[in-house]
N, C-alpha and C positions, 0 to 999 in steps of 0.2 A: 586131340582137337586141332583143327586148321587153324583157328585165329589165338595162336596159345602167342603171350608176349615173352620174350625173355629179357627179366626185370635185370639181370646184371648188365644186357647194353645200353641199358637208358643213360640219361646224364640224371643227375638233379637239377630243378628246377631254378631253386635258390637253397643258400648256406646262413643258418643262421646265427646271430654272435651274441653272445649274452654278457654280459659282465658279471662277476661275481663280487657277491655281496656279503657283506660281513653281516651274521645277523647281532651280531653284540652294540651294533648304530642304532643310531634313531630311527625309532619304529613307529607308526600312527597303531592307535588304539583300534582293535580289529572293526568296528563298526564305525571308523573312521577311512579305516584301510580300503574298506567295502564300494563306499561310494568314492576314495581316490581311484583305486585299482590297481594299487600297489602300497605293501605294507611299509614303504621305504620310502619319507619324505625330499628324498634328493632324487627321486625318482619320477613325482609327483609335477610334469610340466605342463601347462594349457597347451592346448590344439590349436596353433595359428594360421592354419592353413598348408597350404602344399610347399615345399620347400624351392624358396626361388636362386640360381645362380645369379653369383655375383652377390650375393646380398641385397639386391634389388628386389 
């Protein structure tokens, strides 16, 4: 094919970082876990908006 890409020269896009999680911590009860969206109360922060520099 002409339009064939070849995926080993691309870059990635982005890299992503996860933290690992002990599961033996506190856990929300899974129909609790459901409407957090994570079974992991330390995990568990409001949505404040966009992140501003500076702290401002």
């Amino acid at each position: 094919m002409k339009n064939e890409t070849n995926l080993s020269n691309m870059l990635p896009y982005a890299t992503a970082f996860v933290v690992y999680q002990n599961y033996n911590e506190d856990t929300y009860e899974p129909m609790d876990a459901l409407k957090a969206g994570t079974i992991y109360p330390k995990l568990d922060m409001p949505y404040v908006g966009r992140w501003k520099k500076n702290g401002k």
